[in-house]
N, CA, C, O and CB atoms as a CASP TS submission, in Angstrom:
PFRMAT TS
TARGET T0000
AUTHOR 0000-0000-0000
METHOD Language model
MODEL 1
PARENT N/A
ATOM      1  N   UNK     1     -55.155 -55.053 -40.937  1.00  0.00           N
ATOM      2  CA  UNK     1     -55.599 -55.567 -39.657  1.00  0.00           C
ATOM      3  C   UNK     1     -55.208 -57.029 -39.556  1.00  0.00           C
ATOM      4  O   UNK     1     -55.480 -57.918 -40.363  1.00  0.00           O
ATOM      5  CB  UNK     1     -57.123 -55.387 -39.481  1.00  0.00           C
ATOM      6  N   UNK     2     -54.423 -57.140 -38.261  1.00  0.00           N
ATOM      7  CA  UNK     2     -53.719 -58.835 -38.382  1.00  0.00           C
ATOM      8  C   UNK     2     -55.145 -59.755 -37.223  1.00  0.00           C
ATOM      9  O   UNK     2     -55.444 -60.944 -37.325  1.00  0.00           O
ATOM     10  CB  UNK     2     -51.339 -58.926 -37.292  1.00  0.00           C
ATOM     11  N   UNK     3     -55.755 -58.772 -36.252  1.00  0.00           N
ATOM     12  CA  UNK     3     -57.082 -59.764 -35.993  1.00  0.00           C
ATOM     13  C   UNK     3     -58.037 -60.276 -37.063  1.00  0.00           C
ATOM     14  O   UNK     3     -57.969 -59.847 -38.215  1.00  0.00           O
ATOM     15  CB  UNK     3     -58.016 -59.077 -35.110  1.00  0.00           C
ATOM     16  N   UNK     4     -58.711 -60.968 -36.778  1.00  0.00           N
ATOM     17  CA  UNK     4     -59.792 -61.966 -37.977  1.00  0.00           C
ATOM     18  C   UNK     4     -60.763 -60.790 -36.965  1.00  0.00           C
ATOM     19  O   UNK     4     -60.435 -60.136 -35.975  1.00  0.00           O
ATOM     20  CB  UNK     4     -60.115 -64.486 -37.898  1.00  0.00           C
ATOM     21  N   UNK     5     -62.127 -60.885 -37.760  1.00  0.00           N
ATOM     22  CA  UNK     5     -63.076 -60.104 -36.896  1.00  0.00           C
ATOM     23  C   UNK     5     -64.079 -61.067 -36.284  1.00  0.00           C
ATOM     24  O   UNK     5     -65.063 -60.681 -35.652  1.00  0.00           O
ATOM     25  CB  UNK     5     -63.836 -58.974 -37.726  1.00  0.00           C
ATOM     26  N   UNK     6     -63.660 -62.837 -36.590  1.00  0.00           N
ATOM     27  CA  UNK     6     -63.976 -64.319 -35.672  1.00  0.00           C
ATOM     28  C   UNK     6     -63.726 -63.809 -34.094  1.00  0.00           C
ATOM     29  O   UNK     6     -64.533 -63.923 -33.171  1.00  0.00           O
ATOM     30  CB  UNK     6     -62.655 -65.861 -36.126  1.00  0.00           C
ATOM     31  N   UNK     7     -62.463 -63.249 -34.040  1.00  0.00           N
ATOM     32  CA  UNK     7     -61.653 -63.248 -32.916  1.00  0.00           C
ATOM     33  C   UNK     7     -61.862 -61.735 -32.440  1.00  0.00           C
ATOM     34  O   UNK     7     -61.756 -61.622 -31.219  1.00  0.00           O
ATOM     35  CB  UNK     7     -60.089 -63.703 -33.248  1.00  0.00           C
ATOM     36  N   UNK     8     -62.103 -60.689 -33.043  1.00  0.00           N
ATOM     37  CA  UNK     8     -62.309 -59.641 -32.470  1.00  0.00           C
ATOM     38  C   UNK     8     -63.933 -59.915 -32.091  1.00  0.00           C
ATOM     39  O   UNK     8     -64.358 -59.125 -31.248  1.00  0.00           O
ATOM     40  CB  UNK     8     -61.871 -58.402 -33.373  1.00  0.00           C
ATOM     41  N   UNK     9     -64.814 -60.815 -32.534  1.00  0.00           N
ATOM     42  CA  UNK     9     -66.102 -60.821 -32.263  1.00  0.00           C
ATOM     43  C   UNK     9     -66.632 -61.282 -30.600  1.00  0.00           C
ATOM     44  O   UNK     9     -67.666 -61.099 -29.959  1.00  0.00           O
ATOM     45  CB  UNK     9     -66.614 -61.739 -33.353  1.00  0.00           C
ATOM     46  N   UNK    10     -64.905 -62.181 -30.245  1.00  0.00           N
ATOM     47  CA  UNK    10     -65.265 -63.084 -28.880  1.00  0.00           C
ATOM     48  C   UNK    10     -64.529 -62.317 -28.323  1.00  0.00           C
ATOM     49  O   UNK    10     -64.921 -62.322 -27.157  1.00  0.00           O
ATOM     50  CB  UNK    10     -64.966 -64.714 -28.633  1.00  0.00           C
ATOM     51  N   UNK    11     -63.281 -61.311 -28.447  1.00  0.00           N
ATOM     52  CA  UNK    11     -62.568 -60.565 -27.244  1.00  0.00           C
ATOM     53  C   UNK    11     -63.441 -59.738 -26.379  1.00  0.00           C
ATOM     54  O   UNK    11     -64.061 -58.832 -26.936  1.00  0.00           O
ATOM     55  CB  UNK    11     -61.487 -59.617 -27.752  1.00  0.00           C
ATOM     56  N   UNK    12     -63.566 -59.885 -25.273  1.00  0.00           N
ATOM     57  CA  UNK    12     -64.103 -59.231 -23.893  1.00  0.00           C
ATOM     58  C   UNK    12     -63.177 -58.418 -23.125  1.00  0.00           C
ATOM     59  O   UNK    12     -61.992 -58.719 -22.976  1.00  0.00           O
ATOM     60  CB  UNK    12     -64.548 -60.283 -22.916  1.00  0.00           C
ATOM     61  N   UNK    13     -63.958 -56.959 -22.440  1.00  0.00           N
ATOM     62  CA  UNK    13     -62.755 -56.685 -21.591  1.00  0.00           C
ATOM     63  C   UNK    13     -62.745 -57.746 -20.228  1.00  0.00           C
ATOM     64  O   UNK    13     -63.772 -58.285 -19.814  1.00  0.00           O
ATOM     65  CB  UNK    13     -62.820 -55.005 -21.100  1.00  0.00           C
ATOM     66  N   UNK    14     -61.490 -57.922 -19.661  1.00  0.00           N
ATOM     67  CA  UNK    14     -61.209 -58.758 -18.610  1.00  0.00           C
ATOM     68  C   UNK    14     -61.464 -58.383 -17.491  1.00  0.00           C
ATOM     69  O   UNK    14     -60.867 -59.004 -16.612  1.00  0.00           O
ATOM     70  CB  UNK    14     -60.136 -59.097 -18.555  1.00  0.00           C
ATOM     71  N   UNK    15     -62.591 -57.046 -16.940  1.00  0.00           N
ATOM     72  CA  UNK    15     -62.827 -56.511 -15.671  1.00  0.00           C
ATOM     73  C   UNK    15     -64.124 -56.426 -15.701  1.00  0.00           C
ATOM     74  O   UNK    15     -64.655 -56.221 -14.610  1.00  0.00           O
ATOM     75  CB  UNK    15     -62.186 -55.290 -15.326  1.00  0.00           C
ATOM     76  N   UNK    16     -65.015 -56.548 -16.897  1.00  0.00           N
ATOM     77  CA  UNK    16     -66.429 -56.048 -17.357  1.00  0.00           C
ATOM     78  C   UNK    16     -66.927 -57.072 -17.658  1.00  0.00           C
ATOM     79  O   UNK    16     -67.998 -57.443 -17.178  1.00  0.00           O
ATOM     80  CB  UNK    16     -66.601 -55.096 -18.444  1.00  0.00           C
ATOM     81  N   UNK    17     -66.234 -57.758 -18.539  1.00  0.00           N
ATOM     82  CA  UNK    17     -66.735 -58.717 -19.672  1.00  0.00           C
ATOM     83  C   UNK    17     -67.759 -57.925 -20.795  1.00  0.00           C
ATOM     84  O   UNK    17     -68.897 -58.304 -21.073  1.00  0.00           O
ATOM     85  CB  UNK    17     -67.617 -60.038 -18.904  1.00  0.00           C
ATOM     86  N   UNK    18     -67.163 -56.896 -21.290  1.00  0.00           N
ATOM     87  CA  UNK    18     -68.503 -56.177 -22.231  1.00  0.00           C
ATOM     88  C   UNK    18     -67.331 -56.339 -23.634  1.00  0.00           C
ATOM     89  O   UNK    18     -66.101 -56.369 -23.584  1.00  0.00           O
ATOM     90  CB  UNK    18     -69.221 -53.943 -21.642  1.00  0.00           C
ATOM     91  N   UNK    19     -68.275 -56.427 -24.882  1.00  0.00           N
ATOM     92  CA  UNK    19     -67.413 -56.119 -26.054  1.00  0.00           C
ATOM     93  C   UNK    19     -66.296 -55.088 -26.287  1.00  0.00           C
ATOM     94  O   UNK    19     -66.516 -53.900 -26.051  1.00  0.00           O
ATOM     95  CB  UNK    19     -68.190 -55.855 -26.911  1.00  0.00           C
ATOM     96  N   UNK    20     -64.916 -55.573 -26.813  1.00  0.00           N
ATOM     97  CA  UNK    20     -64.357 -54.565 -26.828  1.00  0.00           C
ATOM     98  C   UNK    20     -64.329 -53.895 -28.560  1.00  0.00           C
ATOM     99  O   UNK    20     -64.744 -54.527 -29.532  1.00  0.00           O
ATOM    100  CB  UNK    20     -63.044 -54.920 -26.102  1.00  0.00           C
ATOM    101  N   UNK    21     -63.798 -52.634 -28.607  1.00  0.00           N
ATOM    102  CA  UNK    21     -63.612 -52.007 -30.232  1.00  0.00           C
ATOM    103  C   UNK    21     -62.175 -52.020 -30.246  1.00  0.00           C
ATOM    104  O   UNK    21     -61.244 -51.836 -29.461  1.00  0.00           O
ATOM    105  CB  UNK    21     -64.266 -50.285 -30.622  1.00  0.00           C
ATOM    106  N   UNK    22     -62.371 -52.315 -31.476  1.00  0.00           N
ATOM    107  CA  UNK    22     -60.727 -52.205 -32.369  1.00  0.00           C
ATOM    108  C   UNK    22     -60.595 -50.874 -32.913  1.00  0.00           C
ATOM    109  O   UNK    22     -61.276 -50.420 -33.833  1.00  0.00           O
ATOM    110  CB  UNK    22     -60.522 -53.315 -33.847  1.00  0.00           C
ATOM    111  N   UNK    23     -59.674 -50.277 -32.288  1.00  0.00           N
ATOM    112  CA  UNK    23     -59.324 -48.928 -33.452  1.00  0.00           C
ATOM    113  C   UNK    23     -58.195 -49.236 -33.753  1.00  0.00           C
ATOM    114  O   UNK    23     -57.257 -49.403 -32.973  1.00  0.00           O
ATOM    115  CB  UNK    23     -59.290 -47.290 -32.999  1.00  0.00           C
ATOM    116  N   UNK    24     -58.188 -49.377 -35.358  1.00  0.00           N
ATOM    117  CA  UNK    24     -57.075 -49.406 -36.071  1.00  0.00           C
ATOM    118  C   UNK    24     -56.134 -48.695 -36.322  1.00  0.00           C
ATOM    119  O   UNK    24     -54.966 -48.916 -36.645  1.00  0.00           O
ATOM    120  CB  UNK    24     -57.251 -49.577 -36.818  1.00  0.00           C
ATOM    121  N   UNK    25     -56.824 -47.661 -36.122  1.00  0.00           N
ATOM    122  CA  UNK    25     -55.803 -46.100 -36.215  1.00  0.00           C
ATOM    123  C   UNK    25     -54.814 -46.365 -34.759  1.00  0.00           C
ATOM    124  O   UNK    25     -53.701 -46.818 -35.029  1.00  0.00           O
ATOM    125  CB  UNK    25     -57.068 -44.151 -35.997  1.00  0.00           C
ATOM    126  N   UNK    26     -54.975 -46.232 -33.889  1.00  0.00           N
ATOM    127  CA  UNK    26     -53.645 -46.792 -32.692  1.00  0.00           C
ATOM    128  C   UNK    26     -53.835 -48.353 -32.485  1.00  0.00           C
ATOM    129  O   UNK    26     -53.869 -48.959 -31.414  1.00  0.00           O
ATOM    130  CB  UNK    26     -53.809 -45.973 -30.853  1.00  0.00           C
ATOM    131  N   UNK    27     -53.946 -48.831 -33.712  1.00  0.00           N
ATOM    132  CA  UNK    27     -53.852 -50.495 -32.794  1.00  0.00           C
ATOM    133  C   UNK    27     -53.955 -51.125 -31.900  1.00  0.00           C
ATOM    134  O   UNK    27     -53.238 -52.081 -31.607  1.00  0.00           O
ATOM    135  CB  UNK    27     -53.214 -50.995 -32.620  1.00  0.00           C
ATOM    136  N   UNK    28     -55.384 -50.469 -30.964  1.00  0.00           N
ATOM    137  CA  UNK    28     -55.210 -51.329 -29.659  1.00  0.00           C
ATOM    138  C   UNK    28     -57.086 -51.525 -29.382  1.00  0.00           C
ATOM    139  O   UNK    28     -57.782 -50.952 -30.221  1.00  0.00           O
ATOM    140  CB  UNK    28     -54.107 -50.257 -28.107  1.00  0.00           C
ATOM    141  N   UNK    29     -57.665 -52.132 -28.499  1.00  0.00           N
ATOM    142  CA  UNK    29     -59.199 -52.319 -28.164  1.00  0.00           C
ATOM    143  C   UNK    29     -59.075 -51.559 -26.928  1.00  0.00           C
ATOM    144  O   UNK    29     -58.152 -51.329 -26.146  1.00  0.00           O
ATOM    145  CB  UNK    29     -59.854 -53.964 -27.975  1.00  0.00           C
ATOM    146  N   UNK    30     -60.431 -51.211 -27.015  1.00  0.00           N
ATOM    147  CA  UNK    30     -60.655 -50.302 -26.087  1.00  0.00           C
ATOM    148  C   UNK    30     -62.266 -50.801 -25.405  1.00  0.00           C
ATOM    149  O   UNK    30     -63.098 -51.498 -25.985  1.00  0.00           O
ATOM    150  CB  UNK    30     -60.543 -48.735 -26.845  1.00  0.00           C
ATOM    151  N   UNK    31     -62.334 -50.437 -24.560  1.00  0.00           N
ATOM    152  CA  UNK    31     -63.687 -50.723 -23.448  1.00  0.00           C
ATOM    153  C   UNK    31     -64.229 -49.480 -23.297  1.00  0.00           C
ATOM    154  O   UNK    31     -63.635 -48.652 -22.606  1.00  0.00           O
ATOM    155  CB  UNK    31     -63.331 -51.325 -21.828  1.00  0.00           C
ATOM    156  N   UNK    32     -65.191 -49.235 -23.795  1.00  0.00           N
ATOM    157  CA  UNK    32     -65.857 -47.646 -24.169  1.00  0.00           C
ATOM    158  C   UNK    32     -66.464 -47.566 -22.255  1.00  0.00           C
ATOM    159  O   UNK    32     -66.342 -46.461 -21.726  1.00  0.00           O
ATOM    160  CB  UNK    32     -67.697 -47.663 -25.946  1.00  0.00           C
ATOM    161  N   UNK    33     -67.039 -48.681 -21.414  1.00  0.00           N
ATOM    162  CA  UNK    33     -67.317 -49.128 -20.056  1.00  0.00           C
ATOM    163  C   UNK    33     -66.767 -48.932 -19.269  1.00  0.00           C
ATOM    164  O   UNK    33     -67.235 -48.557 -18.194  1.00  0.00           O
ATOM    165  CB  UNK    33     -67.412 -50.050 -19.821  1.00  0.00           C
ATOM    166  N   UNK    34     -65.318 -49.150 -19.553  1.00  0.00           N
ATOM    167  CA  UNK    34     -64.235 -48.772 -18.301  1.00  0.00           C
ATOM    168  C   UNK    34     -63.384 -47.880 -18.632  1.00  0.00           C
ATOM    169  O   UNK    34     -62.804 -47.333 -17.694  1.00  0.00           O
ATOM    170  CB  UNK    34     -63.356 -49.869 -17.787  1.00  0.00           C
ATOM    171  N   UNK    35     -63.110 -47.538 -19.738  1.00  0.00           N
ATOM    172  CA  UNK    35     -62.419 -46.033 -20.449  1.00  0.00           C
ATOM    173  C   UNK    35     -60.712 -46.689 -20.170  1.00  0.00           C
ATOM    174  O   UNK    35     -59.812 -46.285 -19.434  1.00  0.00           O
ATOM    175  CB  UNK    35     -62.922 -44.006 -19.243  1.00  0.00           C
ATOM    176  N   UNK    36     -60.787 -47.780 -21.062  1.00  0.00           N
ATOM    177  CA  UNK    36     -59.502 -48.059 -20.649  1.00  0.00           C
ATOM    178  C   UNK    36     -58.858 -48.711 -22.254  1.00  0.00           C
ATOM    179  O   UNK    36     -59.578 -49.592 -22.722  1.00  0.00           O
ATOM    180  CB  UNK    36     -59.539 -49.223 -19.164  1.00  0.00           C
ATOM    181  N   UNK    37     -57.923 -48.445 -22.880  1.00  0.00           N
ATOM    182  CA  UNK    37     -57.780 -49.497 -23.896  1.00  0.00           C
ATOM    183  C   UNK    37     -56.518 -50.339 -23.419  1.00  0.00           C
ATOM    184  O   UNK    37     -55.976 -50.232 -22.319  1.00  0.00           O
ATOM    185  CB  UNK    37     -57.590 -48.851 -25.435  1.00  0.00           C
ATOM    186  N   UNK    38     -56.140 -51.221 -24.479  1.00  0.00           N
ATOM    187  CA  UNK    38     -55.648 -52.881 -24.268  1.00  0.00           C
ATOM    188  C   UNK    38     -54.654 -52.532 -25.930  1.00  0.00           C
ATOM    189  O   UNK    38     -54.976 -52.239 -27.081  1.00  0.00           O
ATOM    190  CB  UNK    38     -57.472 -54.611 -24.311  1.00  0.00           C
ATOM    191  N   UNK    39     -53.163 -52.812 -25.085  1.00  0.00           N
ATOM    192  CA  UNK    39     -52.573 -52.508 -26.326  1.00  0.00           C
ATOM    193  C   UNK    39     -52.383 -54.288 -27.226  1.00  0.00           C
ATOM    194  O   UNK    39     -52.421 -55.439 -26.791  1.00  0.00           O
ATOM    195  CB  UNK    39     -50.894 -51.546 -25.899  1.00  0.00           C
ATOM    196  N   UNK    40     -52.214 -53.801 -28.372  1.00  0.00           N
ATOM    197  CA  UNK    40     -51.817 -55.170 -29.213  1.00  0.00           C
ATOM    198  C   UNK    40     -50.256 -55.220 -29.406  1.00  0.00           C
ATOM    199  O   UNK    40     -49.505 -54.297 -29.719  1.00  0.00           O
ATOM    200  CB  UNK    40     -52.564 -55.200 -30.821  1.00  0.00           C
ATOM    201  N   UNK    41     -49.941 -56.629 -29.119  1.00  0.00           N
ATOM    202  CA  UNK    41     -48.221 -56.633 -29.429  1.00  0.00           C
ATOM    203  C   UNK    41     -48.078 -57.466 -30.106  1.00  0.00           C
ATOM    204  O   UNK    41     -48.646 -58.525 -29.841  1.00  0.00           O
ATOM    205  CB  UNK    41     -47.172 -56.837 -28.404  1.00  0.00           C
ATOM    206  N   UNK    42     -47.148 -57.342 -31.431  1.00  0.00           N
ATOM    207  CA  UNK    42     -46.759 -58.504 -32.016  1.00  0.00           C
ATOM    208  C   UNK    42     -48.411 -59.026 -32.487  1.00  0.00           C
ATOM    209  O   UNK    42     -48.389 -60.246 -32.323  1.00  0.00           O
ATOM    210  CB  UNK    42     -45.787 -59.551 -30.857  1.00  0.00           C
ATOM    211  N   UNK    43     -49.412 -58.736 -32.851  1.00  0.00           N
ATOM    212  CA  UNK    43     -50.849 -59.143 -33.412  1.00  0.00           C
ATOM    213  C   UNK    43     -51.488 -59.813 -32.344  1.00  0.00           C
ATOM    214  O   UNK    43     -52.623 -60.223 -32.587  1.00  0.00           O
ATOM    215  CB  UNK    43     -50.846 -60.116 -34.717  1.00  0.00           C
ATOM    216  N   UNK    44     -50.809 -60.115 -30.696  1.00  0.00           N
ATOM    217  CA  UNK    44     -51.416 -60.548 -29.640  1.00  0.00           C
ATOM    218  C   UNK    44     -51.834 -59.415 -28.888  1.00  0.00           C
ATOM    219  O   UNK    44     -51.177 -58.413 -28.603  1.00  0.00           O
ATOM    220  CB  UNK    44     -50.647 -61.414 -28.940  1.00  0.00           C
ATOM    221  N   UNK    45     -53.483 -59.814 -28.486  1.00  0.00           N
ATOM    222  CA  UNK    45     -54.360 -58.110 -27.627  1.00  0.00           C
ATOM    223  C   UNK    45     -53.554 -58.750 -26.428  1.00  0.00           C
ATOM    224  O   UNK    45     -53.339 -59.960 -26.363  1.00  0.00           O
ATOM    225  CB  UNK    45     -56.804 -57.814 -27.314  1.00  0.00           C
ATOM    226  N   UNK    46     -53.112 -57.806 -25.453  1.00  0.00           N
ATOM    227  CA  UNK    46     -52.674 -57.952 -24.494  1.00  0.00           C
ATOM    228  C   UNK    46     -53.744 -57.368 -23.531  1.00  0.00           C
ATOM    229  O   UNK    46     -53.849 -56.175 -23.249  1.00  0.00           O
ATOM    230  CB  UNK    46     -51.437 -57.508 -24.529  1.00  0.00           C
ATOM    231  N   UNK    47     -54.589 -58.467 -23.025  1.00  0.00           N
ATOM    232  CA  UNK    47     -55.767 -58.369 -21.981  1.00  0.00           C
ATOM    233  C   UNK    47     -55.407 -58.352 -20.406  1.00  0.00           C
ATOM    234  O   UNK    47     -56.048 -59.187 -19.767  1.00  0.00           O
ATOM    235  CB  UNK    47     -56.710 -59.623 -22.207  1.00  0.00           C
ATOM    236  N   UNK    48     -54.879 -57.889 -19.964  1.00  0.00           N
ATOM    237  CA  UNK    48     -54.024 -57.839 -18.623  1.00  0.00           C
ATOM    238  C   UNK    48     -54.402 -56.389 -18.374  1.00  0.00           C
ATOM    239  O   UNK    48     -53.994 -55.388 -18.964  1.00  0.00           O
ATOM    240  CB  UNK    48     -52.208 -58.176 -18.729  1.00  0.00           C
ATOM    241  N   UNK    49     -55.514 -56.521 -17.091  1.00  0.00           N
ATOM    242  CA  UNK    49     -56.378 -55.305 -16.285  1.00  0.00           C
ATOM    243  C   UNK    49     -55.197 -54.322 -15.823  1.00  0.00           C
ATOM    244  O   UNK    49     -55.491 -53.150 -16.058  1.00  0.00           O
ATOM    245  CB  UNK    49     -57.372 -55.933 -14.746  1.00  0.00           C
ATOM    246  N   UNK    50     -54.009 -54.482 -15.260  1.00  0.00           N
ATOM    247  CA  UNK    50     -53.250 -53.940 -14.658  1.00  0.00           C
ATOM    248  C   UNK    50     -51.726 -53.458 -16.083  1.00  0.00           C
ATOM    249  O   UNK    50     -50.668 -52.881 -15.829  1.00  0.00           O
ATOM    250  CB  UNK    50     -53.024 -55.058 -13.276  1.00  0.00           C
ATOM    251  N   UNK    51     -52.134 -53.885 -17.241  1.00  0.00           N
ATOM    252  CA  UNK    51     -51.083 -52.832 -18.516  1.00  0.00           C
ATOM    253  C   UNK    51     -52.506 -51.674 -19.331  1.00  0.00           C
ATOM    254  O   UNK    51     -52.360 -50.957 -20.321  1.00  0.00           O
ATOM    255  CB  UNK    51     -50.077 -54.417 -20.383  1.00  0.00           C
ATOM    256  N   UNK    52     -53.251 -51.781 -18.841  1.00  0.00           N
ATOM    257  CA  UNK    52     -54.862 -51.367 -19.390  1.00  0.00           C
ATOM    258  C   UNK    52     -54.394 -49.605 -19.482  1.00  0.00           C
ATOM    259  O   UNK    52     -53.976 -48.986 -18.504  1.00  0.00           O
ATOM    260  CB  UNK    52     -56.571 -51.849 -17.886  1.00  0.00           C
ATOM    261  N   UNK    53     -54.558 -49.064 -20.731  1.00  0.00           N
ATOM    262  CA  UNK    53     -54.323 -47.343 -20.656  1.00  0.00           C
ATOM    263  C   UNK    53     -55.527 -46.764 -20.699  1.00  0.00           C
ATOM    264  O   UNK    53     -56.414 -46.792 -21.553  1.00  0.00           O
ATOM    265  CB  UNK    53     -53.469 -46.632 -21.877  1.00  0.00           C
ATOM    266  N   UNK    54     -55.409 -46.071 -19.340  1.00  0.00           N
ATOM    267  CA  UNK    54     -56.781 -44.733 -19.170  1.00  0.00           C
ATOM    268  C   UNK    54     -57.113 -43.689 -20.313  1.00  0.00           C
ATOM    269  O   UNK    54     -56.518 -42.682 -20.697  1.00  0.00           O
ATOM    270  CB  UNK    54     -56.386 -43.590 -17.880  1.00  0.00           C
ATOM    271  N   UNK    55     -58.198 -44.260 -20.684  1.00  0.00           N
ATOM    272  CA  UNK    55     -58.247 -43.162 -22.001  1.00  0.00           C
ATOM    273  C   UNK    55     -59.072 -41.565 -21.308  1.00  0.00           C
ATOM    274  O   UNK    55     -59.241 -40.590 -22.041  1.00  0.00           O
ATOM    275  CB  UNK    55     -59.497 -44.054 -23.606  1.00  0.00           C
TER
END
């Protein structure tokens, strides 16, 4: 895991503002609230409401 869990502790989703989860198994956070996850690129979460995948 290339996040610190400092930094996974303050990531928010960007439409909710609720905690997001890290699943490591597909590398990306997810918003259990809006059913949407947030892919990671290059070890940067890419928080942008409109690349967001409908889970």
């Amino acid at each position: 895991m290339a996040l610190t869990q400092k930094l996974l502790d303050r990531l928010v989703c960007p439409s909710c503002k609720k905690k997001l989860d890290y699943e490591e198994k597909d590398d990306h956070l997810v918003c259990n609230k809006c059913g949407v996850a947030y892919r990671i690129t290059e070890n940067i979460p890419v928080l942008l409401a409109d690349e967001a995948q409908k889970l």
